[in-house]
N, C-alpha and C positions, 0 to 999 in steps of 0.2 A: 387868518385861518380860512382853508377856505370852505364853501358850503357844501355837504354833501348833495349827492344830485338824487331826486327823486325816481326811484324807477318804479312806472309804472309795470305792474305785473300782467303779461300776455295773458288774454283769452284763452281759453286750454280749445282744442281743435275741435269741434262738433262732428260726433261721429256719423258717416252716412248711414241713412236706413236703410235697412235690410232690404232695397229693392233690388229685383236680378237686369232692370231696366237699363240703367243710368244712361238713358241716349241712346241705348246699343239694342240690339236684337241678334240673337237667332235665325242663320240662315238655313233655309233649306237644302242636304245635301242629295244630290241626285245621283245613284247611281249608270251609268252603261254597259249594259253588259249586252256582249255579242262578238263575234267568232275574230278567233285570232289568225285563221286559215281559214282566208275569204274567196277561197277558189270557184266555191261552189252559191256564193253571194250575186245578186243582181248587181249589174252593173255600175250602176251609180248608188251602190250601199256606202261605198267608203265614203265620196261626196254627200249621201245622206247625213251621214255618222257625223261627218265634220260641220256639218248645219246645226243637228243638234247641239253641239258642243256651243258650236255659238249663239244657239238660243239660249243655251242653259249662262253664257255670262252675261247676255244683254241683259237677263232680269235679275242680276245678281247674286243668283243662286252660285252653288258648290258642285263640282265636279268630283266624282268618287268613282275612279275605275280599277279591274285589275292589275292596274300597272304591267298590261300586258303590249303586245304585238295586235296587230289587227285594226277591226271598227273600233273597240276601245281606247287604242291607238289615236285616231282618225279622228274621234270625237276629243280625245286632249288636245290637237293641237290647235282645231277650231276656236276652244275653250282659249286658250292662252293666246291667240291670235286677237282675240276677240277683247284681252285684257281680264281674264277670268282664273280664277283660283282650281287647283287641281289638286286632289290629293290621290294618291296608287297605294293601294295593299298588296303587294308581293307575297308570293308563295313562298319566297325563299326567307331564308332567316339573316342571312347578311347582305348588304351591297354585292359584295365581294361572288357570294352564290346566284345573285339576283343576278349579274351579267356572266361569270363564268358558266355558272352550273343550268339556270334556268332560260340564257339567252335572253333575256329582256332588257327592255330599253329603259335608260335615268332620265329623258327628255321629255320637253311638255306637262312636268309634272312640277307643284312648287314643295310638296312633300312625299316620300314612297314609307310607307310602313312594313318594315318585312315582319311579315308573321313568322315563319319558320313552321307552317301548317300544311302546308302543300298546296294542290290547288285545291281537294276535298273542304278544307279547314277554311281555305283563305276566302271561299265560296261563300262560306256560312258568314264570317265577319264582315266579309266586304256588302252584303246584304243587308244585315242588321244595323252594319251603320248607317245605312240611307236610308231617308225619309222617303224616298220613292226609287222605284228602280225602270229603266228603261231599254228593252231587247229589240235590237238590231240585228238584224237574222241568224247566225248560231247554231251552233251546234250541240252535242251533248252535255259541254257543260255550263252553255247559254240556259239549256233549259231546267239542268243542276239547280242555277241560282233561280230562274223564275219560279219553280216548284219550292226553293224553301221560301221566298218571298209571299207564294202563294200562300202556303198555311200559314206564314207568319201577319197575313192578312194587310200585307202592304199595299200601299198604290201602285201600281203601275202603268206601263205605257207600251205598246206595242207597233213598233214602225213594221206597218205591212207593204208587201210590195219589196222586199227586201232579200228574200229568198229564206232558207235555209228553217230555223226554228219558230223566228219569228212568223212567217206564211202556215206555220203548222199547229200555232201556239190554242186559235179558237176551234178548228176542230178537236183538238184535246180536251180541251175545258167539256165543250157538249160532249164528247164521247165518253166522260170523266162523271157526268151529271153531277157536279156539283155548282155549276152556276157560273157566270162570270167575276164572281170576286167581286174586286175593286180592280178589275183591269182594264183598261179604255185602251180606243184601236184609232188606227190614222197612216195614211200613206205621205202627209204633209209633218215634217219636221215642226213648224213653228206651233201648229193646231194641235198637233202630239203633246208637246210641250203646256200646250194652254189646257189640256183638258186633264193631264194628270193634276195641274197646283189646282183647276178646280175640285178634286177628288181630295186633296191632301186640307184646303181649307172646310170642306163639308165635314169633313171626320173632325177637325179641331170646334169647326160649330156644333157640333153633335154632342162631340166629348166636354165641352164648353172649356175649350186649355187655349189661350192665345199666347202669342209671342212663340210662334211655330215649333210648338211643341207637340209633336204626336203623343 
């Protein structure tokens, strides 16, 4: 006969705790916004735009733009050149509308979100979702998103020397008397870059929330 075999009974799996941690974090996503019709842009704004884009992946930050044409354009491909993540919010609501109806481009980007809000709507979201936002010269609806970014008391970054919105963005603010925000200025791409994450870590030491959470 032979001997029944012992089985020992498995460990039951120890559940993990509740931490939002485990190794990982929270990256900061950075918006760009700035003009998709750069006619009227300094010369070397598109080559600015595409600096940023590569600052914003050397420090491993997130890249969040219109999914449009233009310096936001210019700043994705910097990004993805660089080995940097991109994500585009579309106006439109399909792929299909997003290059038919809207003209815009599915490149440089590793996800496109179509809102189906137009560009009023997509303004608002594509704002809100970024931890900071960054204007490279622009136009009406460059300063669209700076103005909701403003009241929504976000950080931002202002590349001057760029022409268009961005060159006009601090006389508004003093004409405006309401203060400078949280918006910080720079004609240098990489020091733009360094002086918003200092503005985005003071508000989380302030707020006392870490693991880059505004």
């Amino acid at each position: 006969m032979q001997k029944k075999k012992t089985v020992t009974p498995k460990k039951p799996l120890e559940a993990k705790p509740h931490n939002h941690h485990f190794g990982y974090h929270l990256k900061y996503k950075i918006c760009v916004s700035g003009a998709a019709e750069t006619g009227h842009c300094s010369k070397d704004a598109a080559e600015k735009a595409e600096a940023i884009g590569r600052e914003i992946a050397r420090r491993g930050l997130i890249l969040v733009t219109g999914a449009t044409i233009g310096l936001p354009y210019w700043a994705a491909k910097g990004a993805k050149e660089e080995g940097g993540f991109v994500i585009g919010l579309s106006p439109a609501a399909s792929k299909l509308a997003h290059v038919k109806t809207y003209h815009l481009p599915l490149d440089y980007h590793d996800i496109i979100i179509y809102t189906g809000f137009d560009y009023a709507g997509r303004n608002l979201l594509l704002t809100r979702s970024a931890d900071a936002i960054i204007t490279i010269c622009g136009r009406t609806g460059t300063l669209n998103e700076f103005t909701v970014a403003f009241e929504d008391q976000k950080p931002q970054g202002v590349l001057e020397g760029t022409g268009g919105t961005a060159d006009m963005i601090k006389g508004i603010l003093e004409g405006a008397h309401r203060g400078l925000g949280k918006v910080v200025f720079s004609k240098d791409p990489s020091t733009l870059i360094d002086l918003v994450l200092d503005v985005i870590h003071e508000e989380e030491r302030k707020n006392g929330v870490n693991g880059r959470i505004l």
